[in-house]
Steps between C-alpha positions, in 0.01 A plus 500: 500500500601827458542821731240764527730768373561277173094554470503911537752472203313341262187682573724784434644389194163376348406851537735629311557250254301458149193310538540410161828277547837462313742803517886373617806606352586216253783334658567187345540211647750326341588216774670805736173623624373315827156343358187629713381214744147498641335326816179365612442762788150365612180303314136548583241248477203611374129331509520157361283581148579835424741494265739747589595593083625886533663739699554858469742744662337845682703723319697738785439207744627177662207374420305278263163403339435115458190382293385194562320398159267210588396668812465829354735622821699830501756521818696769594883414636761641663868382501700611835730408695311175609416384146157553362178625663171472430340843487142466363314290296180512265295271329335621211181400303415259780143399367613374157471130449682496171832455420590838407857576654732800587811432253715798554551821639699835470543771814466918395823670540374646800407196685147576569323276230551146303334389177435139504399280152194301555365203272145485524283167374159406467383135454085473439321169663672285284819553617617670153659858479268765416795768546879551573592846563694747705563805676692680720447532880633881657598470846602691817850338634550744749576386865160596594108364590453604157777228346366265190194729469382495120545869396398416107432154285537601123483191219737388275530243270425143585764292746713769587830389682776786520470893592766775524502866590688766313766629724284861543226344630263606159445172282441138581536214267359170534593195327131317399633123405193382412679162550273315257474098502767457212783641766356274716329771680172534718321735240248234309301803355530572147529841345699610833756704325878556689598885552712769669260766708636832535332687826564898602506529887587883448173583722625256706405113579169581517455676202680194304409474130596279216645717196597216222471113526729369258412212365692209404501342169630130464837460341684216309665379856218413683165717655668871669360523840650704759670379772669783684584855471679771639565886399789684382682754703329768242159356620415459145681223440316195502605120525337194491584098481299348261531155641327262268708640182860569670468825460561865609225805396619814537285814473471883552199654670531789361515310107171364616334875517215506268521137394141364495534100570797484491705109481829366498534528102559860542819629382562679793453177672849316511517149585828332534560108507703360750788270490425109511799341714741275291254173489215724320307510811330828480485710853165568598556837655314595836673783726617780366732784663625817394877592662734778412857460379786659646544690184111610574358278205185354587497132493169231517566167635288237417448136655509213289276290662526160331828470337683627818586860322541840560518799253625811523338740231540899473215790517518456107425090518854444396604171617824537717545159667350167566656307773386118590448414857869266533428195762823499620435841647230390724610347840409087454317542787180663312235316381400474122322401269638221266223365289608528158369774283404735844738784591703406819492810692195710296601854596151674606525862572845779485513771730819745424691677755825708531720403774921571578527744197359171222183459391318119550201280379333254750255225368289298699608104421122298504635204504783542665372645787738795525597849352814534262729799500666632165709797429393755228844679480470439175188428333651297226693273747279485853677267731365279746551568865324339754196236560290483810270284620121657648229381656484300835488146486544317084443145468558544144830316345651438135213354331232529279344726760771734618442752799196478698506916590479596184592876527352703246449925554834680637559843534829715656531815699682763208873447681442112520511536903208216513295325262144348584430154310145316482472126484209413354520086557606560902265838510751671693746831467881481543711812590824519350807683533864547395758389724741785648 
């Protein structure tokens, strides 16, 4: 455990840092630099069926928002010197029997209020879907009587499953999968289209309104549905996983203005294939993450969730690196998954952080149970650090199965001081942080 005046410090330096990540000055690595090494600090167990899928950092704070998908849970946490706390929870939409879940979740730049992405679906007596479709959930996540109180629910398109905020607090996007039956999804509905909503929160969270939903036109690779997104530092920017087609979109608001309908054929649409690793196994991409060089060039990382990938692109979708997941890097100790044709380790979610002057990329390891470091010195050559493992008790092994915690949403304070992790198979939350 740590001392209480490590605490003040990183409530200090989150204040000051970038709650948009990345910064650093660039040093290589180069085998001289002392790799960055991470521990468990503490895991929470949360209730049995609630899926613990995402977690959030409070911007400014030491503190973090879980969502519990299944449950539709939001908990507030603190890290101190101790290890975690739990400060408050909520349970939302507590009178609906259907299987409509939270799936993610981004926190205001001030700390005062979330967006969460809920699926929504109907079944009629028979048991068949009438509907699949989604919207966002505003929320108070202060420390207050008023926390997880629904301040706004706006739709989107159907299945949604990712949401970012622009760093000035003005635009939301949400990522509406659709996640139709031929992706093996949960969407059996036909005519459910995928799409991008744009939202204006200029009047505030209340006052939320969708501007554009882009929508997504099938391409050659497979159907494009979004699977996560995130905003550039211009909060213009925005980028999105396209999961089922191993893809990238990326897209200006502002090209959008005046665009009625507008889809992913536009030309001011740009859509970038990724990398399959040597075997042809394409990558699947889930979490993305922007960063900033130490030459200030703004960098998105993206997981490679089934062929054990990650990529590295630039704010222009130029391709900079693709770097497979090495075994020999990961302590033998960690389970994994070693059915043939599945991914061992099946990086989840990236969080980016700058810590000791270098910038870094975490990814949550599924089946691994555990969260792999990397430096991002340089973009085109990241370099593996560090593996830990999370959670608090796996009975998973090196099998067809793998880990048994399954840790899937991750997040970092701006100066990598902690880093919250949520383990969706254990439902539980590990704290993590460097080593001195």
């Amino acid at each position: 455990m740590r001392g209480e005046s490590r605490w003040v410090l990183v409530v200090a330096a989150m204040s000051l840092g970038a709650c948009d990540g990345g910064g650093g000055t660039g040093e290589g690595n180069g085998g001289a630099v002392e790799p960055l090494v991470v521990e468990a600090v503490e895991t929470v167990l949360m209730g049995a069926e609630d899926n613990a899928e995402v977690v959030k950092m409070i911007p400014g704070q030491a503190r973090g928002l879980l969502v519990s998908s299944k449950a539709r849970k939001l908990t507030l946490l603190a890290a101190g010197e101790g290890g975690l706390e739990v400060l408050r929870e909520r349970v939302l939409f507590e009178n609906d029997a259907s299987e409509s879940e939270l799936t993610h979740a981004a926190v205001s730049p001030d700390g005062t209020w979330a967006v969460c992405t809920r699926t929504l679906l109907e079944t009629g007596p028979d048991g068949a879907q009438t509907d699949c479709g989604g919207e966002l959930v505003f929320v108070d996540v202060t420390d207050s009587g008023t926390f997880g109180e629904v301040l706004v629910r706006v739709p989107v398109g159907p299945m949604p499953d990712s949401v970012a905020i622009s760093p000035d607090g003005l635009l939301v996007a949400s990522a509406n999968e659709r996640d139709g039956p031929e992706a093996w999804g949960k969407c059996e509905v036909p005519g459910e289209e995928a799409s991008l909503s744009i939202l204006s929160v200029e009047g505030g969270p209340a006052a939320a309104t969708e501007l554009h939903r882009v929508r997504m036109v099938d391409g050659d690779t497979g159907p494009r549905e979004p699977e996560s997104v995130v905003f550039g530092g211009d909060g213009d920017l925005v980028v999105a996983t396209l999961q089922d087609s191993h893809e990238v979109l990326f897209v200006r608001v502002s090209d959008l203005a005046g665009v009625e309908d507008p889809d992913s054929s536009l030309e001011v649409v740009r859509i970038v294939r990724l990398p399959d690793d040597p075997t042809g196994a394409g990558p699947w991409p889930d979490g993305v993450a922007r960063a900033v060089s130490g030459g200030g060039e703004e960098l998105f990382v993206v997981a490679g969730e089934w062929n054990d990938t990650f990529t590295v692109l630039d704010g222009e979708g130029q391709v900079l690196s693709s770097t497979a997941l090495d075994p020999g890097d990961f302590p033998v100790t960690l389970p994994r998954v070693l059915d043939e044709g599945s991914p061992r380790f099946s990086p989840d979610s990236v969080t980016t952080f700058s810590a000791r002057g270098r910038v870094h990329a975490a990814f949550s390891l599924r089946h691994a149970g555990a969260v792999a470091f990397y430096d991002l010195s340089d973009p085109a050559a990241p370099v593996f650090e560090s593996a830990t493992a999370v959670g608090k008790s796996e009975a998973g092994g090196q099998d067809a199965e793998g880990s048994t915690i399954r840790p899937e949403g991750l997040d970092a304070s701006p100066d990598g001081a902690f880093l919250l992790v949520a383990n969706e198979g254990e439902s539980s939350v590990t704290l993590l942080a460097p080593l001195d």
